[in-house]
N, C-alpha and C positions, 0 to 999 in steps of 0.2 A: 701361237700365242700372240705374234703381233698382229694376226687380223682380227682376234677378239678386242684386245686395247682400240684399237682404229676403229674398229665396231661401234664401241661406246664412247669414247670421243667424237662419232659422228651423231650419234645419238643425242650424248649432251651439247655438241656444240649447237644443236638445234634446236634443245629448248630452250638454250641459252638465248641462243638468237633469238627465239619466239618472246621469251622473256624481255628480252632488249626489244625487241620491235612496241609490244605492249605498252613499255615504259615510256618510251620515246612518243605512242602515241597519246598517250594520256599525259604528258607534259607541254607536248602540242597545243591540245584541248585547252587545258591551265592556261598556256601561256596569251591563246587566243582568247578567254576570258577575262583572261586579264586585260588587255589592250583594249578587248569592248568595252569594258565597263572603263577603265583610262581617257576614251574615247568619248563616253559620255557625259562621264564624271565635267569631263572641260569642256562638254558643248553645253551643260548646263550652268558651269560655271561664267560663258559668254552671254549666254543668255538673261542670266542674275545680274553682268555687270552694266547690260544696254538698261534695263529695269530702272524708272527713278528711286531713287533714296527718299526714302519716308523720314521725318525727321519725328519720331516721340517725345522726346524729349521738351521739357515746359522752360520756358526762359525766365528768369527772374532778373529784371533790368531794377 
């Protein structure tokens, strides 16, 4: 009776762990996309700030 339990507790702790690995890689993935595009996001923000400023706007003196 206890090496059936032990049986499937090794069983499950396996797909558990499989499960957990999965997650764990695909939150990796996420979190790397994240920082790429973070990464980008403010090298085009530097890029926008070297830029002159256009002025539109009409003056009424």
């Amino acid at each position: 009776m206890t090496g059936k339990s032990t049986g499937k507790a090794t069983s499950a702790g396996t797909t558990r762990e499989d499960r957990l690995k999965a997650a764990l890689k695909a939150n990796m993935a996420r979190r790397k996309a994240q920082a790429r595009a973070r990464a980008s996001a403010a090298e085009d923000e530097a890029q926008t700030d070297l830029a002159p400023v256009q002025d539109n706007t009409e003056r009424q003196d």
